[in-house]
N, C-alpha and C positions, 0 to 999 in steps of 0.2 A: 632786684639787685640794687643794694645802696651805695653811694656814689663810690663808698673804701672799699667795695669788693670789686677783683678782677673779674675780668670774662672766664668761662672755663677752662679756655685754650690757655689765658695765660696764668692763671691760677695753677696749672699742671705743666708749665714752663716752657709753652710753644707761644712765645710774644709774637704778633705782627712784627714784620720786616716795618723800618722806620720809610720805605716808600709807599707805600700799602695806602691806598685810599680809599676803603669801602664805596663800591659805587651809588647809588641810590636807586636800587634797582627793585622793583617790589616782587615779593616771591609768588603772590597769588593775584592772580586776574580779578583785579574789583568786581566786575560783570559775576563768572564764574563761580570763584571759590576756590579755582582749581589751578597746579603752580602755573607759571609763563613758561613757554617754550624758551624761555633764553634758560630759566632755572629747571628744564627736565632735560637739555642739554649739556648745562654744568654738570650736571647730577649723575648722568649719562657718561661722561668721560673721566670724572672721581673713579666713576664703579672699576672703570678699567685700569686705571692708572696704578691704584693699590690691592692685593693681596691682602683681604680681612684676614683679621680684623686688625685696623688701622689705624689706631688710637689718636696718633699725632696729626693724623687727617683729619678725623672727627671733631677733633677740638679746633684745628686752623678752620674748620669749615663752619662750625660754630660760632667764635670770634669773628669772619669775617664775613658771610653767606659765600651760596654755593657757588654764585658767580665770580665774585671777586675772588674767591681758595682758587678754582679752577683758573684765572688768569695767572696768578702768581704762582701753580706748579707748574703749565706752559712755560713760563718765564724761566722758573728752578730759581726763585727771587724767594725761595723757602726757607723756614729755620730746618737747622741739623737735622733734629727727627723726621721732619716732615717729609725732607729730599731723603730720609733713608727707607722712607718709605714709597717713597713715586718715583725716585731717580731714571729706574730701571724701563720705565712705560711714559715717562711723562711726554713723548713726544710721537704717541700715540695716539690721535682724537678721530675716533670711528666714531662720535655722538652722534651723529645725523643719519650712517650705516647701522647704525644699534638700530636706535627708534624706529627708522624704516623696514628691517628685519621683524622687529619685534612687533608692528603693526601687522605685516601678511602673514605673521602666526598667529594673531588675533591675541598677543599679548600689550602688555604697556610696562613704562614705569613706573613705578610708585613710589614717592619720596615722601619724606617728615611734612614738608609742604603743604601738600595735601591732607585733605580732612579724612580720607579713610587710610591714610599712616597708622598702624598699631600700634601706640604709641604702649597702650598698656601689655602687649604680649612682648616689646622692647624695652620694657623699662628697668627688669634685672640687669643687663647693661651697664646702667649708670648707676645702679642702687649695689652691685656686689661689692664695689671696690677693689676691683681688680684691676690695676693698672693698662694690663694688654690687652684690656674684654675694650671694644667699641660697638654700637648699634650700627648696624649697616648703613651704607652710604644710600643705600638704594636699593630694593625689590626691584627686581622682575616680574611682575605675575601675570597670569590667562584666568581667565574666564572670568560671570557675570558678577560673583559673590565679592562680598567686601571684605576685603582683608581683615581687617580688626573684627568682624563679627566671625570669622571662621577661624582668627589662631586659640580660641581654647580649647578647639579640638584639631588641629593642627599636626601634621608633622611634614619636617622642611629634610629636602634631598637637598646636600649641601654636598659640594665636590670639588675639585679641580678642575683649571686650565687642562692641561695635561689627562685628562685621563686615560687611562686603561681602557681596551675597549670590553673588558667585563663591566667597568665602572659604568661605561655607557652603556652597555645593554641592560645592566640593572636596574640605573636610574630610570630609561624609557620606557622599564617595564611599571616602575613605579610610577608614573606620569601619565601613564595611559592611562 
């Protein structure tokens, strides 16, 4: 990016709140490779907050990393779009309840973050130009295999909050 172009958040006209101070948080554990629990917690409570695909999140979480988005939708110190899309949940943060759950299912979360992120089974996303299309804030996944080496042959059960209970018994048939 040269110094006259925007971020993408604000290039697609969700600026930083003028109190906004990115914190200097680093997203991946030097030791590791792999994000900081402070950023698989942010990341963790995005997932819930908004109803993908979330465009205005995606970009304030872009502009500003996952820590600092996730501080300022707690706050609701958001631009228009961004609080029309978190309003509803933002004072929801099961981050720690998630992660814990999703460990004794022997799942995790998987964020951009991280090195096995799909970044190329995600990247129609940003490459269709489609306004309301956004790449996920965050996987959920189980088991051993790496995500990015498994989506091109892939397919993803995608659903509802809410669902039906045929939806659930479908989907867990599909999951088994």
């Amino acid at each position: 990016m040269s110094g006259r172009e925007a971020p993408r958040g604000e290039a697609q006209g969700y600026p930083m709140p003028a109190t906004v101070a990115p914190l200097p948080v680093p997203a991946v554990g030097a030791a590791t490779g792999r994000p900081t629990l402070e950023v698989l917690r942010a990341r963790a409570y995005l997932s819930r907050v908004a109803e993908p695909p979330a465009p205005a999140l995606a970009a304030f979480i872009e502009v500003l990393g996952p820590v600092a988005a996730a501080a300022q939708v707690r706050s609701g110190d958001v631009p228009g779009p961004v609080a029309g899309e978190t309003a509803a949940r933002r004072m929801t943060d099961r981050a720690d309840a998630d992660l814990e759950a999703a460990h004794e299912a022997g799942a995790r979360l998987l964020v951009p973050e991280d090195a096995a992120w799909p970044r190329d089974a995600l990247a129609p996303c940003l490459l269709a130009g489609v306004p309301t299309l956004a790449p996920p804030v965050a996987l959920w996944v189980r088991g051993p295999r790496q995500a990015a080496g498994l989506s091109a042959r892939a397919v993803a059960v995608v659903g509802a909050r809410a669902a039906t209970s045929y939806g659930t018994h479908v989907a867990g048939e599909l999951g088994a």
